[in-house]
KOLKE-727404 format. One line per field, with one value per residue: residue number from 1; residue in one letter; x, y, z of N, C-alpha, C in turn. Coordinates in steps of 0.2 Angstrom, whole numbers, padded with zeros to 4 digits. Layout:
KOLKE-727404
nr	NUM:...
rest	A:...
n.c1	X:...
n.c2	Y:...
n.c3	Z:...
ca.c1	X:...
ca.c2	Y:...
ca.c3	Z:...
c.c1	X:...
c.c2	Y:...
c.c3	Z:...
END
This chain:
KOLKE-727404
nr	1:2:3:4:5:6:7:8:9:10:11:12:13:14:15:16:17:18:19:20:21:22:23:24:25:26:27:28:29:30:31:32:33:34:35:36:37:38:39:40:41:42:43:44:45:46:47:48:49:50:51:52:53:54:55:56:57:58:59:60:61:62:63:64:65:66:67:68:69:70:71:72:73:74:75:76:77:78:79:80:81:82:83:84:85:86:87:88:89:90:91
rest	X:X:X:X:X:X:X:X:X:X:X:X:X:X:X:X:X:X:X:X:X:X:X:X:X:X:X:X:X:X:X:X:X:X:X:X:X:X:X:X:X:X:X:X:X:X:X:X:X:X:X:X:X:X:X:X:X:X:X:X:X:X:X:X:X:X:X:X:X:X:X:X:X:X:X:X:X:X:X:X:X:X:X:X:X:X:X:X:X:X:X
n.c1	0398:0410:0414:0416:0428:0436:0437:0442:0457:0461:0460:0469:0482:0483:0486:0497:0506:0508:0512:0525:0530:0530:0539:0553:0551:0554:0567:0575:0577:0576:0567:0568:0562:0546:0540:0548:0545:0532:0535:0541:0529:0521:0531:0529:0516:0514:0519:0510:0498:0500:0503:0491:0480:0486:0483:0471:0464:0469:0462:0448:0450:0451:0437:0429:0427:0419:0406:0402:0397:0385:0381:0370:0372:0374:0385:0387:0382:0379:0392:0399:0397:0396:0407:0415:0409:0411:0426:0429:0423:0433:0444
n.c2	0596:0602:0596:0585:0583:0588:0579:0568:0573:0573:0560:0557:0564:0554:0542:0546:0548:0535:0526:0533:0530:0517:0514:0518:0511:0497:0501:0502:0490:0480:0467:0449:0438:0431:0431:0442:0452:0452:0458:0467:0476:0476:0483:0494:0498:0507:0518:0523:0523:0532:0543:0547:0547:0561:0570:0568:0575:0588:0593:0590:0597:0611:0612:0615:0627:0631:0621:0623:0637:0653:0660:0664:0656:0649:0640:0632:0623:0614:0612:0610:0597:0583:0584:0583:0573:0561:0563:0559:0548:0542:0540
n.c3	0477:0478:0493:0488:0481:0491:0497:0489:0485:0500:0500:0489:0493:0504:0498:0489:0501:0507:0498:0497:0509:0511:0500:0503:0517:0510:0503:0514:0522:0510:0504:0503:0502:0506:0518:0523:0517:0520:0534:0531:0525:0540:0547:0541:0541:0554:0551:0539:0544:0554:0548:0537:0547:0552:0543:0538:0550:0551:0541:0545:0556:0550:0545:0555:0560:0547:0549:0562:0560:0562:0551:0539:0525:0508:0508:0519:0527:0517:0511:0523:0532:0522:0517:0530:0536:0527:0530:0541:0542:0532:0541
ca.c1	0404:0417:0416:0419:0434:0441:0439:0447:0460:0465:0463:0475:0487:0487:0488:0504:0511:0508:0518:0530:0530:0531:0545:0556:0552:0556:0572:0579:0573:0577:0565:0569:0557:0539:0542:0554:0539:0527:0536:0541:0522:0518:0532:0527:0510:0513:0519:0506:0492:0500:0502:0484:0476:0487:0482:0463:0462:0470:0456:0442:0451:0449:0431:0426:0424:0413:0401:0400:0396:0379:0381:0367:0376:0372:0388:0388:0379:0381:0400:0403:0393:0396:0415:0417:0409:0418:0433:0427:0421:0439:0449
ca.c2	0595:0605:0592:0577:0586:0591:0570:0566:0576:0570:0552:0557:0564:0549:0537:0547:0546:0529:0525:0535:0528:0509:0514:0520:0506:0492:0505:0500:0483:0476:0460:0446:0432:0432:0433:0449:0457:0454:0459:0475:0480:0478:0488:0503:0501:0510:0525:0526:0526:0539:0548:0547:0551:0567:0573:0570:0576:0593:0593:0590:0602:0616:0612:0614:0634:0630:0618:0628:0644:0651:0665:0662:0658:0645:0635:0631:0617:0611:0611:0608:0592:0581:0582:0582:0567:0558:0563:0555:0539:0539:0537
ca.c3	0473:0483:0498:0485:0477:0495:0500:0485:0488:0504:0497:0484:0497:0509:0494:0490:0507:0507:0492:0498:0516:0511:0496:0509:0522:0506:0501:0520:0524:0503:0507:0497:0504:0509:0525:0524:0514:0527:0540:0529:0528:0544:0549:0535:0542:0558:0547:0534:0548:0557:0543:0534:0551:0554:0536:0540:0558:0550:0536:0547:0560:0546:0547:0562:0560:0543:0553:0569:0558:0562:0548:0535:0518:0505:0508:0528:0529:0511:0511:0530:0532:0518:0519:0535:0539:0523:0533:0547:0541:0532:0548
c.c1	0410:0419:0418:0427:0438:0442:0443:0454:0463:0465:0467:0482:0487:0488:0495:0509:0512:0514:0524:0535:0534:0538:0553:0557:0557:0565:0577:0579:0577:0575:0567:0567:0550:0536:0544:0547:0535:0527:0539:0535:0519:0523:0530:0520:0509:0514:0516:0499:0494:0497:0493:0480:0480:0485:0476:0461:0464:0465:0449:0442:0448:0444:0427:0424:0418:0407:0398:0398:0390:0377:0376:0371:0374:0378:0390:0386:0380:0389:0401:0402:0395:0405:0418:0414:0409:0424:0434:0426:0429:0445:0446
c.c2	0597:0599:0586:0579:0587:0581:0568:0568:0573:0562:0551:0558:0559:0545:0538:0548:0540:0525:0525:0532:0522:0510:0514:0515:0500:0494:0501:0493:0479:0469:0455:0439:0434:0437:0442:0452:0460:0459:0467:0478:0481:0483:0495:0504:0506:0518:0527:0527:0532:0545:0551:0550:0558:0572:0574:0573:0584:0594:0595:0598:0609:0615:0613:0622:0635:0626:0620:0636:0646:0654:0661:0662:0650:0639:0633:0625:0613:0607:0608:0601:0585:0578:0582:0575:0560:0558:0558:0546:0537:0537:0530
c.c3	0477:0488:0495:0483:0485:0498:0495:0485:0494:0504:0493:0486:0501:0505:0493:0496:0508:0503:0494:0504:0513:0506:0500:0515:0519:0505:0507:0521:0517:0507:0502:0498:0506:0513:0528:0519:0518:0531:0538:0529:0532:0547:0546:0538:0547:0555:0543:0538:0549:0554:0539:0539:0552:0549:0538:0545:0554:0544:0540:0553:0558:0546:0549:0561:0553:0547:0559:0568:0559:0555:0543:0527:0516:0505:0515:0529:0524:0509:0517:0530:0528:0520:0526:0538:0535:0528:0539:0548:0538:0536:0551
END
């Protein structure tokens, strides 16, 4: 449960980057044809990738000392594992 709640969470936080991202591109740009839309979301798109993978990469980064732990405890394997290769498959 913890690792769905920690994915959810950075899927909640890149959705709100996104948002935020594209608003901001649409704010500059004001498309007002098709075309001008388009070519607004391909340019937003280079910023909301970045963004989404800098989020994830620093999620899975914190991680990497849960998955790498040898120390016997009930949440090492349970927690690291699950969410970390959610995060993975997100990128």
């Amino acid at each position: 449960m913890v690792g769905f709640i920690a994915l959810f969470g950075i899927a909640t936080n890149d959705g709100v980057n996104n948002g935020y991202l594209y608003h901001q591109v649409f704010e500059d740009m004001k498309p007002t044809s098709v075309h001008d839309v388009r070519e607004a979301v391909c340019n937003g798109r280079e910023k909301t990738c970045s963004s989404a993978m800098m989020t994830t990469a620093v999620a899975v980064i914190a991680l990497l000392p849960v998955l790498s732990s040898t120390a016997r405890s009930r949440y090492n394997g349970s927690y690291g594992n699950p969410a970390f290769g959610g995060m993975v498959i997100q990128v």
